[in-house]
N, CA, C and O atoms as a DFTB+ gen file, in Angstrom:
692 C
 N C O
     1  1      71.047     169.217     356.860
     2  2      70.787     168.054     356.055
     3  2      69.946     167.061     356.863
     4  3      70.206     166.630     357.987
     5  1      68.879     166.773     356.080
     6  2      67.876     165.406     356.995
     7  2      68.104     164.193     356.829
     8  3      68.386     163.691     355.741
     9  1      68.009     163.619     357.849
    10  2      68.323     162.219     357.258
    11  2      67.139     161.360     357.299
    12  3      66.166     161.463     358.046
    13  1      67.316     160.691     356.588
    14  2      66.154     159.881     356.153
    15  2      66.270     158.773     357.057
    16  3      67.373     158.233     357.142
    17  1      65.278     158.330     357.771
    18  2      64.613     157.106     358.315
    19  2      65.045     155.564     357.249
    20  3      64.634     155.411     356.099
    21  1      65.625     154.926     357.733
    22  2      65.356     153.857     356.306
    23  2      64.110     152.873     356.852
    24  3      63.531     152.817     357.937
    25  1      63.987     152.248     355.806
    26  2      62.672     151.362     355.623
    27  2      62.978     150.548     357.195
    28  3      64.037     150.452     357.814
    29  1      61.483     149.984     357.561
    30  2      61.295     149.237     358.523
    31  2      61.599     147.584     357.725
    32  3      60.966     147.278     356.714
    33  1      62.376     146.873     358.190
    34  2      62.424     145.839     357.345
    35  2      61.369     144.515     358.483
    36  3      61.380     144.655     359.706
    37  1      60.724     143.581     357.945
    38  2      59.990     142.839     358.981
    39  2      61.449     141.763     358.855
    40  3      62.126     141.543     357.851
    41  1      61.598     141.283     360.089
    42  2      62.722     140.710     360.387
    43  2      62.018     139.190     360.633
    44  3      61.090     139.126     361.439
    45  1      62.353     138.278     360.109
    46  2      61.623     136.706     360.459
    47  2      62.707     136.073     361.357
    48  3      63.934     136.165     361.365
    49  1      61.486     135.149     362.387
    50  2      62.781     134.792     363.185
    51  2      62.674     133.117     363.773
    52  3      61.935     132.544     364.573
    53  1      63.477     132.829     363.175
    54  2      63.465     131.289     362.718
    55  2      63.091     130.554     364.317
    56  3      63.526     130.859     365.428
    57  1      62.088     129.454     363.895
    58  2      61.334     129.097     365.147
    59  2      62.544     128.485     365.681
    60  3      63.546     128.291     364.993
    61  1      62.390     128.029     367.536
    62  2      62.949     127.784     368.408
    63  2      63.437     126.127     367.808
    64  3      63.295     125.761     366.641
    65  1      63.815     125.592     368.523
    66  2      64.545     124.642     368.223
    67  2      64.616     123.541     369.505
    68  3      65.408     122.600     369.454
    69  1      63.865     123.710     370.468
    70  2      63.911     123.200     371.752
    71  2      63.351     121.434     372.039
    72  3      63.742     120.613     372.868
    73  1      62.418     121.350     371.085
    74  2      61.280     120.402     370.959
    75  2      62.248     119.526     369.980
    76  3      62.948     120.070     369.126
    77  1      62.216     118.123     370.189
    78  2      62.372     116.996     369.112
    79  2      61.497     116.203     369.419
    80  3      61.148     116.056     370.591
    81  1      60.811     115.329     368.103
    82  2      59.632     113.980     367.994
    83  2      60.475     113.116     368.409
    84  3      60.010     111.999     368.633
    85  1      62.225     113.370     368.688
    86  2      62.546     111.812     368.977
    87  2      62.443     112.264     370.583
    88  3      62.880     113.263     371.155
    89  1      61.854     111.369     370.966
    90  2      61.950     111.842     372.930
    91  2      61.363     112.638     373.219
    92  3      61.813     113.303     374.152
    93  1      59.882     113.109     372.556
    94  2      58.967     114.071     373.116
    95  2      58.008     113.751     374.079
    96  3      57.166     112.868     373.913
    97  1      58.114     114.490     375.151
    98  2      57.334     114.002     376.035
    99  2      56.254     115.199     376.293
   100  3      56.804     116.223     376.696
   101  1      54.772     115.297     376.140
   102  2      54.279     116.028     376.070
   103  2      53.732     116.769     377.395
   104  3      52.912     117.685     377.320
   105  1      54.279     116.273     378.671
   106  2      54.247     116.850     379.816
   107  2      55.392     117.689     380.498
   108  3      55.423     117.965     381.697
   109  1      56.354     118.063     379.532
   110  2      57.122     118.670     379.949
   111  2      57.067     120.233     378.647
   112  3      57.856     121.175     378.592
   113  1      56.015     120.000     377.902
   114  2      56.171     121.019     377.014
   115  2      55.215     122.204     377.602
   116  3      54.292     122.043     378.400
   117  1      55.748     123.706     376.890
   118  2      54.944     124.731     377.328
   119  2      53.351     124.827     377.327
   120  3      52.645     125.331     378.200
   121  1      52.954     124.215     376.120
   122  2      51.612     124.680     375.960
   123  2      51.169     123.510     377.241
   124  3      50.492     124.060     378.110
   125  1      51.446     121.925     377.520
   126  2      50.729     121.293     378.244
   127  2      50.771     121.902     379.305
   128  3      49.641     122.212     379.682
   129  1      51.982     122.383     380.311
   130  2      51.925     123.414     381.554
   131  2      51.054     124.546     381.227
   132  3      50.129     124.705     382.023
   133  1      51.128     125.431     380.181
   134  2      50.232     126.248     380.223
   135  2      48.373     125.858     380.171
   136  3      47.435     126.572     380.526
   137  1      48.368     125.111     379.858
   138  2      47.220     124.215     379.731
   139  2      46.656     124.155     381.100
   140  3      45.675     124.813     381.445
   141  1      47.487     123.126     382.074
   142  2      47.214     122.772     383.099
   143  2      47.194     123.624     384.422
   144  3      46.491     123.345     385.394
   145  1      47.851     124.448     384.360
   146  2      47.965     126.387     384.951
   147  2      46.574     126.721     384.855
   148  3      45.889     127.079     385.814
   149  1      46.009     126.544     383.191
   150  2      44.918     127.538     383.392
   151  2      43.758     126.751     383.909
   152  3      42.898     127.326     384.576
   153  1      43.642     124.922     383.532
   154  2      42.984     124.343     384.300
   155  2      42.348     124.720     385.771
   156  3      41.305     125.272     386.121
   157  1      43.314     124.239     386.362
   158  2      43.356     124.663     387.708
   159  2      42.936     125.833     388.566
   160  3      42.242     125.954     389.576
   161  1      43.629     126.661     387.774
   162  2      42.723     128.236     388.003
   163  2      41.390     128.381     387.546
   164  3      40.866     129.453     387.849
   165  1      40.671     127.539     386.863
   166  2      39.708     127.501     386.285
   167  2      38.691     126.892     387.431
   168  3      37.645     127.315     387.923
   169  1      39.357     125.891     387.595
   170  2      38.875     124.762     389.016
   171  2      38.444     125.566     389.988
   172  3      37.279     125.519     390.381
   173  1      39.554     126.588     390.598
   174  2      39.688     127.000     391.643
   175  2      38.754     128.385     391.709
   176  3      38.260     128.720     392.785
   177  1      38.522     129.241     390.388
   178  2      37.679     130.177     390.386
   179  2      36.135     129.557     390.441
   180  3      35.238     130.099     391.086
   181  1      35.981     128.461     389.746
   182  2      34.843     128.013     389.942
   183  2      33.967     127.853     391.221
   184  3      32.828     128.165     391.568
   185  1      35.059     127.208     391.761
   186  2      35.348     126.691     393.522
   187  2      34.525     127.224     394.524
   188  3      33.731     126.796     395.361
   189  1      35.128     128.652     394.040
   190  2      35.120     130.188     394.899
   191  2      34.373     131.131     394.396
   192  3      34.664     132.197     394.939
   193  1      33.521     131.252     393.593
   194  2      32.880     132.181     392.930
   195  2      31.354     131.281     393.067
   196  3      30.261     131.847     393.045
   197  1      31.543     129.695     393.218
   198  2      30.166     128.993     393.510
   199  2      29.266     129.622     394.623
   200  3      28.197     130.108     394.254
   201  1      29.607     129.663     395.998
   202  2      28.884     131.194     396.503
   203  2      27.975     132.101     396.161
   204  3      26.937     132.582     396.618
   205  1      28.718     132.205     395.148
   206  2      28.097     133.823     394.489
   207  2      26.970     133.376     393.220
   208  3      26.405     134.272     392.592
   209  1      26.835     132.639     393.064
   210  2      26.277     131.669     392.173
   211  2      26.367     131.253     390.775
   212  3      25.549     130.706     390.035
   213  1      27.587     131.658     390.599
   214  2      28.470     131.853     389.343
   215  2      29.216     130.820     389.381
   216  3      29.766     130.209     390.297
   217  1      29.137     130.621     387.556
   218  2      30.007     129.433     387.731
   219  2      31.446     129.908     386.894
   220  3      31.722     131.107     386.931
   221  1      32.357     128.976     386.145
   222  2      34.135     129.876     385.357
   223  2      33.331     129.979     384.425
   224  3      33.874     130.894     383.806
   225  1      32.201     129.661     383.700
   226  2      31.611     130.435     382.644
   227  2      30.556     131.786     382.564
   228  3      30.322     132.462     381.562
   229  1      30.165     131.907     383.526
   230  2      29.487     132.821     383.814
   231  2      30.098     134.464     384.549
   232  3      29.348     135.413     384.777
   233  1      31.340     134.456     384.767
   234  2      31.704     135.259     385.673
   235  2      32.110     135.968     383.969
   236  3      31.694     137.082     383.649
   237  1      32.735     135.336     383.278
   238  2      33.826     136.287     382.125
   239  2      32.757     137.218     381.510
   240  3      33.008     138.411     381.682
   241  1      31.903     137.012     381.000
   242  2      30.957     137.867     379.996
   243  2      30.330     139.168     381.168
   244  3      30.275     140.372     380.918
   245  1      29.881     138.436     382.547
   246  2      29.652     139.600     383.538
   247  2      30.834     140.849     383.363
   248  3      30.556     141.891     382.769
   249  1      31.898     140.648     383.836
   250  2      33.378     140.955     384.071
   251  2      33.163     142.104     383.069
   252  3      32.771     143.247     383.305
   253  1      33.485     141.581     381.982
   254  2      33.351     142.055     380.297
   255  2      32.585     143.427     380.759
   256  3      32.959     144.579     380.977
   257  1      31.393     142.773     380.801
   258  2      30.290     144.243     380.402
   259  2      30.548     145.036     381.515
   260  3      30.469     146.245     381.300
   261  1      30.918     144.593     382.970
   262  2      31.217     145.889     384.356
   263  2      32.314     146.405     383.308
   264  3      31.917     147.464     382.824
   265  1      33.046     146.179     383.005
   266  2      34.503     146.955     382.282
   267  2      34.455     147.727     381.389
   268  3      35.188     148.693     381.174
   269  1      32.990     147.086     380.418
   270  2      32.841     147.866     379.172
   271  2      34.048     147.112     378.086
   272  3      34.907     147.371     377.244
   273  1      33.637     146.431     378.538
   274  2      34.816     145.549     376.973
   275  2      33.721     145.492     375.853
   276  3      34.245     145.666     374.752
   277  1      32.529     145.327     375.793
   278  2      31.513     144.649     375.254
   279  2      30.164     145.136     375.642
   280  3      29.653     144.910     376.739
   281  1      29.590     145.849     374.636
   282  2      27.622     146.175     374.853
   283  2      26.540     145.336     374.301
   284  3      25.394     145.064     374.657
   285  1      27.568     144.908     372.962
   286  2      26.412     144.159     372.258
   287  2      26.505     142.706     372.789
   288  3      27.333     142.342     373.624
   289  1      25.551     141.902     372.207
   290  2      25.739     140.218     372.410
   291  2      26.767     139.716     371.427
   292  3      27.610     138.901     371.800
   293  1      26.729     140.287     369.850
   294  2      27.768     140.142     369.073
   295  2      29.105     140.646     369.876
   296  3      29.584     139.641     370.401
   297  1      29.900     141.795     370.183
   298  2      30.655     142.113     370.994
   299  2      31.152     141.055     372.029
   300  3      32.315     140.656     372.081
   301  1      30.150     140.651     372.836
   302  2      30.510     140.155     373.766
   303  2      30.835     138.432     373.612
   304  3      31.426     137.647     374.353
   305  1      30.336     138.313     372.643
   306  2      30.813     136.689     372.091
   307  2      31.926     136.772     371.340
   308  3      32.595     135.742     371.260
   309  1      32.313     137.774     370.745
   310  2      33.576     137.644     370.459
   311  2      34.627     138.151     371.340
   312  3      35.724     137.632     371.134
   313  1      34.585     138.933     372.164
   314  2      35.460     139.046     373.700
   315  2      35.295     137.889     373.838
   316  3      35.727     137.414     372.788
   317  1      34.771     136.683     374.762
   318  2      34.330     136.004     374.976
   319  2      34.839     134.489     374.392
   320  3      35.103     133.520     375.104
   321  1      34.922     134.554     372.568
   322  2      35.678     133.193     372.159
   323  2      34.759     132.704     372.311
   324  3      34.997     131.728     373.022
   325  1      33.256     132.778     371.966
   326  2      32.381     132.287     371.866
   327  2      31.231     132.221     370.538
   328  3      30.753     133.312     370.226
   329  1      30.776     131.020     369.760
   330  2      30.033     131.495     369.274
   331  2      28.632     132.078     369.096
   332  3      28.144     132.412     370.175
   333  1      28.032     132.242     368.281
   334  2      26.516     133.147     369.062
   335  2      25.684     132.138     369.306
   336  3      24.909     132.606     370.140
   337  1      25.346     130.955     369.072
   338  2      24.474     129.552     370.320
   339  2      24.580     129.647     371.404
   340  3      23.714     129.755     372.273
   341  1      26.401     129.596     371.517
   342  2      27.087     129.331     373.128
   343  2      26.695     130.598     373.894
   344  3      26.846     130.541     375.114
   345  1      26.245     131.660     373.403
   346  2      26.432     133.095     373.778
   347  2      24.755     133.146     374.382
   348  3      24.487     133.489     375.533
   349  1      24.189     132.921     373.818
   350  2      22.389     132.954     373.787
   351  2      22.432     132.380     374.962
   352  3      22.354     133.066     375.980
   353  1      22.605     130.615     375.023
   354  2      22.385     129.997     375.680
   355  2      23.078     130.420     377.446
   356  3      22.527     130.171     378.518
   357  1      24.500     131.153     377.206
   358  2      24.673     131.695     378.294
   359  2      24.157     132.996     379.195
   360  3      23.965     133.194     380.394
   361  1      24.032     133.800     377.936
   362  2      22.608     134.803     378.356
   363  2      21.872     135.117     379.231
   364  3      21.699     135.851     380.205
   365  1      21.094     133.610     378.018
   366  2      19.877     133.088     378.626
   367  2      19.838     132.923     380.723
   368  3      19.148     133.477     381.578
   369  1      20.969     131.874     380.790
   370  2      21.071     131.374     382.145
   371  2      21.468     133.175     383.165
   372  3      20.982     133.593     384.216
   373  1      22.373     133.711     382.358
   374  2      22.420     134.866     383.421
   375  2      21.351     135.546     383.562
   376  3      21.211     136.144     384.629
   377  1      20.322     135.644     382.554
   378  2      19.477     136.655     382.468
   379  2      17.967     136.068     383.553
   380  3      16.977     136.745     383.831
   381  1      18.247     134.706     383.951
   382  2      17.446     133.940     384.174
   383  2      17.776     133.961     385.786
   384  3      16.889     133.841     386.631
   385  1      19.112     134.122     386.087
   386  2      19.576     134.418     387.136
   387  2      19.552     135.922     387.712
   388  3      19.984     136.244     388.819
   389  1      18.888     136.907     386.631
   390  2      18.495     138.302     387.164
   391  2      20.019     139.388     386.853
   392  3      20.104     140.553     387.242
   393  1      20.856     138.808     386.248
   394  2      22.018     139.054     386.017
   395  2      22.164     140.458     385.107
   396  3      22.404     141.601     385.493
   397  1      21.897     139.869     383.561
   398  2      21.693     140.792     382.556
   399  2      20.420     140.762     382.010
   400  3      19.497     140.001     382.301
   401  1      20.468     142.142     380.748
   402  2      18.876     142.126     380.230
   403  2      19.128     142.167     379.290
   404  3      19.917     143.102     379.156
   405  1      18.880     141.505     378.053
   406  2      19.436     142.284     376.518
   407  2      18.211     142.957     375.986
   408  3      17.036     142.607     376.093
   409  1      18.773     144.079     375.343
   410  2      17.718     145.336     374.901
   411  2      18.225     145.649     373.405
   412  3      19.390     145.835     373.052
   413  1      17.163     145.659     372.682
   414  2      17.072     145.667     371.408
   415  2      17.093     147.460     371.379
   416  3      16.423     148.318     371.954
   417  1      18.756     147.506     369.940
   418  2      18.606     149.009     370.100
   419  2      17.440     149.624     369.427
   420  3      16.468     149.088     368.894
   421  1      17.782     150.971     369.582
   422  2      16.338     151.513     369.100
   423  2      16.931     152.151     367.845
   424  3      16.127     152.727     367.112
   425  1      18.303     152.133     367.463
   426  2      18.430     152.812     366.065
   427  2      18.869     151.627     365.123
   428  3      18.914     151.832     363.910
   429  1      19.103     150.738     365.498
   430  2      19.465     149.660     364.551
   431  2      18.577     148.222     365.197
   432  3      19.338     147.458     365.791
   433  1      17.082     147.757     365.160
   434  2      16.492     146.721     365.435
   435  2      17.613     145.506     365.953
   436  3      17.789     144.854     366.983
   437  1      18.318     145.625     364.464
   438  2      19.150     143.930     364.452
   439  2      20.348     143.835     365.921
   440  3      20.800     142.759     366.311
   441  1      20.601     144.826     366.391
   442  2      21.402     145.293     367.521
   443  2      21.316     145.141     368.419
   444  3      21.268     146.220     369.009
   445  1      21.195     143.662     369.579
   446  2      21.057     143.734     370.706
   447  2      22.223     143.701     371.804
   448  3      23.184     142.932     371.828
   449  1      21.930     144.646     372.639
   450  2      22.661     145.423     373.432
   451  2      22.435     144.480     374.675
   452  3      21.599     143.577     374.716
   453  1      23.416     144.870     375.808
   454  2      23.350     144.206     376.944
   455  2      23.652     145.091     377.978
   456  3      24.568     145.911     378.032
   457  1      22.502     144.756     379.054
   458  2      22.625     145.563     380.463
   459  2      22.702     145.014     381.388
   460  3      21.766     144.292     381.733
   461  1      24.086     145.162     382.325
   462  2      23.944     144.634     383.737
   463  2      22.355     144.897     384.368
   464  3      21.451     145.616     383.941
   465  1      22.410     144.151     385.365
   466  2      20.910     144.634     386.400
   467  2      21.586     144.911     387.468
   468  3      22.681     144.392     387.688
   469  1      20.961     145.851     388.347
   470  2      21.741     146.091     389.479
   471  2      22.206     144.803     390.366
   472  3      23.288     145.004     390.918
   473  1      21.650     143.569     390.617
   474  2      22.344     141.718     390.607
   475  2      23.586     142.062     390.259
   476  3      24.562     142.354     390.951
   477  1      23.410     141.982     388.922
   478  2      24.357     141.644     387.838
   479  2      26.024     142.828     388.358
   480  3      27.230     142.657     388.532
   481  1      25.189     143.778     388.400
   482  2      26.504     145.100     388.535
   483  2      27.190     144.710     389.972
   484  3      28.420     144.768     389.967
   485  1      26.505     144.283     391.324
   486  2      27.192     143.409     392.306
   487  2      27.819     142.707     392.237
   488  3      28.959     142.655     392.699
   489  1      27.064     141.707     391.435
   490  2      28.218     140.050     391.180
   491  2      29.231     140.394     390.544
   492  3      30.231     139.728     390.811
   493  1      29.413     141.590     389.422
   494  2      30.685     141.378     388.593
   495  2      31.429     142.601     389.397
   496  3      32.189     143.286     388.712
   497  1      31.277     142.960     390.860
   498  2      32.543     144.000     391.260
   499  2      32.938     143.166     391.976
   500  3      34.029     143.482     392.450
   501  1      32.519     142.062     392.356
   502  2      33.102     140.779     393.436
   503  2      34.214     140.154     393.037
   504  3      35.055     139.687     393.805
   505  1      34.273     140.115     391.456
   506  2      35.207     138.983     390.387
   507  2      36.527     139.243     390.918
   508  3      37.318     138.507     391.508
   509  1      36.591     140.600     390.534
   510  2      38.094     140.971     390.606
   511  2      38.802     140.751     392.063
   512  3      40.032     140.709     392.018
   513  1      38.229     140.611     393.281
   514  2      38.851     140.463     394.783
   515  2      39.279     138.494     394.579
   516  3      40.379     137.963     394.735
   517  1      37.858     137.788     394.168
   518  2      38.389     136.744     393.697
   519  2      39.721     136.066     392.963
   520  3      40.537     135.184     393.229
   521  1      39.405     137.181     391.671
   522  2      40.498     136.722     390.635
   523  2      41.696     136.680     391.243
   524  3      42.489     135.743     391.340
   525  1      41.782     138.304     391.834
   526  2      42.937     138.218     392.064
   527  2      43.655     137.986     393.575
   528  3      44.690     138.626     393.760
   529  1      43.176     137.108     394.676
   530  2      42.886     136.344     395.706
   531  2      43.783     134.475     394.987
   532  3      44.671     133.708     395.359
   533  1      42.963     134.567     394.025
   534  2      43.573     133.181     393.491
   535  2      44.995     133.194     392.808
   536  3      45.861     132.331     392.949
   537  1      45.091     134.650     391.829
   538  2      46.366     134.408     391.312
   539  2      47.697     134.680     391.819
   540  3      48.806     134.245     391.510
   541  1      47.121     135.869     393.041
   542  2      48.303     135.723     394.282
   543  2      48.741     134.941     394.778
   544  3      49.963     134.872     394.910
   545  1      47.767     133.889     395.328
   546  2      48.148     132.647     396.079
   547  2      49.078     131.810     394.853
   548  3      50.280     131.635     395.050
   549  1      48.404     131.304     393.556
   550  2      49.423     130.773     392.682
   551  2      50.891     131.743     392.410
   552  3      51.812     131.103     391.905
   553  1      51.104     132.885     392.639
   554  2      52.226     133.001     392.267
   555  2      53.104     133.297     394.074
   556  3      54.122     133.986     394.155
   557  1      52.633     132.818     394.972
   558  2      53.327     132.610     395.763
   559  2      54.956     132.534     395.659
   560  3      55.283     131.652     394.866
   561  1      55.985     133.166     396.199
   562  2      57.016     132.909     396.422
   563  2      57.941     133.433     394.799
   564  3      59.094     133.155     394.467
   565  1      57.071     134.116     394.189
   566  2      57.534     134.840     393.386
   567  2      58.033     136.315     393.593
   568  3      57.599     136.904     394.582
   569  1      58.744     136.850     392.908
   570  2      59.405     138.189     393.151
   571  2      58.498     139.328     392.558
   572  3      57.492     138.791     392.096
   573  1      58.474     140.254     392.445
   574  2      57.803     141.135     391.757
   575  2      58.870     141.740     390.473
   576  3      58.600     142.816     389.940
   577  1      60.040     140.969     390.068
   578  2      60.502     141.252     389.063
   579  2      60.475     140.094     388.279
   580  3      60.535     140.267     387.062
   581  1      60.387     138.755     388.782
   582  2      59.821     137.192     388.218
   583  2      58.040     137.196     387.716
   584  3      57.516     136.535     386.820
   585  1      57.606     137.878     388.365
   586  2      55.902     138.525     387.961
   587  2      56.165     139.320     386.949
   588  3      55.561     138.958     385.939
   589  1      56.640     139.999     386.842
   590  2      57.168     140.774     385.711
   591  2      57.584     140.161     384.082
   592  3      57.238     140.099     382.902
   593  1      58.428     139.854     384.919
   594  2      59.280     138.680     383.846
   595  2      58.275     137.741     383.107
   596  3      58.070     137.919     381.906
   597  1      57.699     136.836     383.731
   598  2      57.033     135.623     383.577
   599  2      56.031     136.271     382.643
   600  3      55.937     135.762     381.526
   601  1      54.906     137.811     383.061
   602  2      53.883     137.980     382.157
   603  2      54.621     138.490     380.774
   604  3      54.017     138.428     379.703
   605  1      55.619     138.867     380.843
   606  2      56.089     139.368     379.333
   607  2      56.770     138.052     377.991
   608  3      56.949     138.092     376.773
   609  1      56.946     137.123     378.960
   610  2      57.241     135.854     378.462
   611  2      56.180     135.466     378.189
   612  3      56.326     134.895     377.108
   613  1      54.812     135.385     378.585
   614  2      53.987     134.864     378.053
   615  2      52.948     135.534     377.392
   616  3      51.829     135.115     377.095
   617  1      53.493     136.691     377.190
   618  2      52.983     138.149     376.030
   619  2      53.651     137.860     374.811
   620  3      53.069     137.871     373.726
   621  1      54.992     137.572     374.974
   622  2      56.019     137.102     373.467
   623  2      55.437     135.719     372.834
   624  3      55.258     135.391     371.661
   625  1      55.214     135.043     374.047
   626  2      54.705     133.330     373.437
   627  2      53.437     134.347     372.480
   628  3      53.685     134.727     371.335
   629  1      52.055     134.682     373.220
   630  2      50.972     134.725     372.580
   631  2      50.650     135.757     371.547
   632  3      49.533     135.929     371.060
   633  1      52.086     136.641     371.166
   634  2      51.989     137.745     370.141
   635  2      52.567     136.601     369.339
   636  3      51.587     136.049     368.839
   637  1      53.559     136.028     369.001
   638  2      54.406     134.736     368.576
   639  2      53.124     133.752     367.626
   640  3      52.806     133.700     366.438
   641  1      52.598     132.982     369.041
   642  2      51.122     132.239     368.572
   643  2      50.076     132.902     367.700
   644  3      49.466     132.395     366.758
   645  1      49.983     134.096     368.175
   646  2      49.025     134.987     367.142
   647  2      49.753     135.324     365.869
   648  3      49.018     135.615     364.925
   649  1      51.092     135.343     365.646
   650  2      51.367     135.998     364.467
   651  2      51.199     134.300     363.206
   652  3      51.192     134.312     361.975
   653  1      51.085     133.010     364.192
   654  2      51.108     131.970     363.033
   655  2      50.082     132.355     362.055
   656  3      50.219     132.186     360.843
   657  1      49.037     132.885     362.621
   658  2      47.485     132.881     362.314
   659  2      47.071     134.149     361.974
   660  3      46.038     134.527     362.527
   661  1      47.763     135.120     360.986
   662  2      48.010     136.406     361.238
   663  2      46.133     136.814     360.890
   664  3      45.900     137.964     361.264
   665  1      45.366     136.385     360.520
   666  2      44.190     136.659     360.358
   667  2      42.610     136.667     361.536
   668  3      41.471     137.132     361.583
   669  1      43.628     135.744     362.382
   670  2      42.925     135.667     364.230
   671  2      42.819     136.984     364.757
   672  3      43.862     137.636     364.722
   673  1      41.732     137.578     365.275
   674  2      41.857     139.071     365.939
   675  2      42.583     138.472     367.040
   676  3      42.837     137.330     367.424
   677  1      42.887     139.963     367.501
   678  2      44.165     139.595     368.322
   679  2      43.105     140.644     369.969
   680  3      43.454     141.781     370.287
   681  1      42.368     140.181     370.422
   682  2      41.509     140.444     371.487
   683  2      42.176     140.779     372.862
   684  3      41.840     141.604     373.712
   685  1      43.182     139.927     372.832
   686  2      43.513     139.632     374.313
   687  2      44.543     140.638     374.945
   688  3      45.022     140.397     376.053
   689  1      44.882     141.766     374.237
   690  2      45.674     142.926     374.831
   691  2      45.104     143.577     375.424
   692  3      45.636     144.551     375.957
């Protein structure tokens, strides 16, 4: 005799309860720490990647294309959280910096594609000794089961945040 699977039911799960408007102080809430976390790291990659002649906007879209997250310019502005002005205009500056090349495909005109330059393929294998140079030092004095911990807590927050908006692509996995 088989037994049947029963239905998947979606289970709703009534928001947290932690936060009150009476006595809110907005420096003790998650998103402002998370805010100011990524600030800083932002600061600090900038900091350290100036060297290389990159600035915290210029390193992500490099990154992207060494990885293959992204070929096209469309692609890569939406990895990116960017729209296509902000995208051109950043391009522009890498491409100006010898960085990337964008190449119009040859089976679809409207299709422009993006190529590291051998520059470009240097600067973005550098990122990652950086990146992760900085986020070691911030998680100093952490455990490797609190590293653990901490990224899955803030995998639940941003599956959580993404589900308000269930129509937001969800990019960042």
């Amino acid at each position: 005799m088989k037994s049947e699977k029963p239905a998947t039911e979606t289970v709703t799960v009534p928001p947290a309860s932690f936060y009150r408007a009476q006595g809110y102080l907005a420096q003790e809430s998650v998103g402002y720490l998370m805010r100011r976390i990524v600030n800083h790291l932002a600061q600090e990659v900038e900091r350290r990647m100036e060297p290389n002649g990159l600035t915290n906007a210029q390193w992500v879209p490099l990154l992207k294309l060494q990885q293959g997250q992204a070929s096209s310019v469309a692609e890569l502005a939406r990895t990116c959280d960017l729209d296509a002005g902000a995208m051109t205009r950043l391009l522009d500056r890498l491409e100006t910096k010898g960085l990337c090349r964008r190449v119009r495909s040859s089976e679809d005109r409207r299709v422009v594609n993006l190529e590291l330059t051998q520059e470009g393929s240097e600067a973005a294998k550098a990122i990652p000794a950086v990146l992760s140079t900085i986020q070691n030092e911030c998680l100093a004095g952490f455990s490797k089961e609190e590293w653990e911990s901490l990224k899955g807590y803030l995998r639940r927050i941003l599956d959580t945040a993404q589900s308000l908006h269930p129509s937001a692509e969800k990019n960042d996995k």
